[in-house]
C-alpha positions, 0 to 999 in steps of 0.5 A, spaced: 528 466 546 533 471 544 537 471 551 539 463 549 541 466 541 545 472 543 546 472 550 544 476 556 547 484 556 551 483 561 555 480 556 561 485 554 563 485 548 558 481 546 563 477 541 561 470 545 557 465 543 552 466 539 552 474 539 559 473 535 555 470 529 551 476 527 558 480 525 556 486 530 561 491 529 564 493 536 561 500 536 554 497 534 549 492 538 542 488 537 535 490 539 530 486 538 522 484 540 516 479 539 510 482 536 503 478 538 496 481 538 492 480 543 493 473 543 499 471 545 499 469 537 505 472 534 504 478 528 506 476 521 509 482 517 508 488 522 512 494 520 517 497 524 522 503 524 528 503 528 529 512 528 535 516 532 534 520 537 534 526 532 528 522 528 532 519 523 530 513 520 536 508 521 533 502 519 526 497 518 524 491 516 518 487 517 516 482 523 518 474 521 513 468 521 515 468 528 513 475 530 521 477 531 523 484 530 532 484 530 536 489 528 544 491 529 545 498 530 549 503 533 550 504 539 545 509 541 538 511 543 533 510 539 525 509 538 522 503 535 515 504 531 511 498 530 505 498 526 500 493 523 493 492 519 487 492 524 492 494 530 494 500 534 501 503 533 506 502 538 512 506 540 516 504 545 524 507 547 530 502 547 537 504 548 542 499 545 550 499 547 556 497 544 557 489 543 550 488 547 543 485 547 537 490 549 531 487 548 523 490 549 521 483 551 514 481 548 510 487 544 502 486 545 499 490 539 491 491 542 485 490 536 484 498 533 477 500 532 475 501 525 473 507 522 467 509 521 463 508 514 460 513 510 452 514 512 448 509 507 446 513 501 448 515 494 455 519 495 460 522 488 466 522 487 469 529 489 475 530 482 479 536 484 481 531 490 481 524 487 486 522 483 486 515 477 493 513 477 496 508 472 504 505 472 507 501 466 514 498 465 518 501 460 523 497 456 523 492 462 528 498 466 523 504 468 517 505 469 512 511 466 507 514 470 501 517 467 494 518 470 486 520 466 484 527 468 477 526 467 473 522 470 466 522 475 463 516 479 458 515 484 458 510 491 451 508 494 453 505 500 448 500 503 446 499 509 450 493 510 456 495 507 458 489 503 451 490 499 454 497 496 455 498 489 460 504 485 460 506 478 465 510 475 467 512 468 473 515 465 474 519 458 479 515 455 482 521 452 484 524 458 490 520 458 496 523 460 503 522 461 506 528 461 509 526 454 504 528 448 506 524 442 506 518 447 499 520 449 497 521 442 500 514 440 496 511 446 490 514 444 491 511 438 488 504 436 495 501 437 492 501 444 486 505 447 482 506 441 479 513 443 475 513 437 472 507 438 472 507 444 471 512 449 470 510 456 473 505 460 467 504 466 467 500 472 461 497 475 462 493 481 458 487 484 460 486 491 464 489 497 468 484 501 471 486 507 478 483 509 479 485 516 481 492 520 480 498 513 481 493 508 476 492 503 476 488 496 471 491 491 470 486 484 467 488 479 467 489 471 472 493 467 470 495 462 476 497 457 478 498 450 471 494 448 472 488 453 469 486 459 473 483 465 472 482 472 477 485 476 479 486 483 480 492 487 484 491 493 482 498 497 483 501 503 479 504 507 481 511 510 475 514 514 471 520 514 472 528 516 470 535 514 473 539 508 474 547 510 467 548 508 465 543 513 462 538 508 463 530 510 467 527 505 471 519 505 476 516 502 479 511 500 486 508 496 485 502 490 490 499 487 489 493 482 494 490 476 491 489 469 493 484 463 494 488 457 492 482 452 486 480 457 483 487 453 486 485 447 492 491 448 496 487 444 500 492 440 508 490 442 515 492 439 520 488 441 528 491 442 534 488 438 535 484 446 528 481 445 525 486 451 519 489 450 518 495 449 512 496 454 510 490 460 505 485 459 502 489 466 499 495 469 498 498 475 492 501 476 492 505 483 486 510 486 486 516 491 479 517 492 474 522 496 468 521 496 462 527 499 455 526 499 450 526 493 447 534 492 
């Protein structure tokens, strides 16, 4: 398909045809490849890296609708990584020459083995090496970072795991974003109320699986005295040994909360009509858990 867009490698110079419509600099080329999986279906979204010979990244991007890695480069010798949910890695080596085309042809992606699941039983969240992250946009440029220092949860994982159940609750004072007198107004009832309401908890209702290591956990948040339903889209990370040799899993969360959906409603409005802080939060989970006792 790209031979008849951009023309064979013999064509020096590459400023005929189609090549010439890509503007490639006479001391670049183009490197390109398909992505499928096992299938001959073409990979939507895979990841790739173009890195020089010294591990540089020279460029990246995302597979198009029809699976298609292209990228104009200079000339030189590169590696080309290529990665993708549910699938094994790929490396491969290309070398791309001035005013040429240097292709991989067709890229074949095999399935990869999922990681193993945590045994079934009741398991803790570890906090010295779990962190609950939040980001908020600021004044509708920055964003501010903060995260709840204290917290405890626990997961009892079924025997199937789509029948698991999690429960975690955090001290809403522990907030913290490294600012004090903005941790003291977020504590304050303009927003989290820590007097009235101490904790925020999360009870989940159902573990979904979504294919390779993702996962979606919905459950009910409990904030600022309000209840919702929310959706924690997860990543499963596998299980290994701390240096003690215990057996711990992990996992990355990630969900985005409406603020007026927990009456959070507090808002001040800069002269140029921008808010003082976004409608949204994202809310972002790095998780170990080690058994129970």
């Amino acid at each position: 398909m790209f031979g008849r867009w951009l023309g064979s490698r013999g064509q020096a110079g590459g400023r005929a045809g189609a090549l010439a419509g890509f503007q490639v600099p006479r001391t670049a080329g183009v490197l390109n490849c398909r992505v499928l999986d096992p299938v001959n279906d073409p990979v939507q979204q895979a990841e790739f890296v173009v890195t020089d010979s010294a591990g540089r990244k020279v460029t990246g991007g995302e597979t198009d609708p029809f699976g298609s890695v292209l990228a104009t480069v200079p000339a030189g010798d590169y590696r080309l990584a290529i990665t993708a949910e549910g699938f094994t890695p790929f490396h491969g080596a290309v070398t791309v020459t001035e005013g040429a085309h240097a292709t991989l042809g067709d890229v074949t992606l095999q399935v990869a083995q999922p990681p193993q699941l945590p045994d079934p039983g009741d398991w803790d969240i570890e906090p010295n090496h779990s962190q609950i992250g939040f980001t908020a946009r600021h004044i509708g440029m920055a964003r501010i970072h903060g995260r709840f220092n204290t917290f405890a949860g626990a997961v009892r994982i079924a025997d199937r795991m789509e029948d698991s159940a999690m429960h975690v609750i955090i001290d809403a004072a522990s907030i913290d974003t490294n600012v004090q007198m903005r941790d003291d107004h977020l504590r304050s009832s303009d927003f989290l109320d820590v007097g009235r309401y101490p904790t925020l908890e999360f009870y989940s209702e159902r573990f979904v699986h979504r294919g390779g290591s993702r996962w979606g956990v919905t459950g009910a948040l409990t904030l600022h005295g309000v209840s919702r339903t929310v959706t924690l889209d997860t990543q499963y990370l596998g299980i290994g040994n701390g240096l003690e040799g215990e057996t711990r899993a992990a996992c990355r969360a990630t969900t985005e909360l409406h603020r007026e959906d927990f009456t959070l409603t507090w808002q001040t409005m800069l002269a140029r009509g921008i808010a003082v802080v976004g409608p949204s939060i994202v809310i972002d989970l790095d998780i170990q858990i080690v058994p129970k006792g």
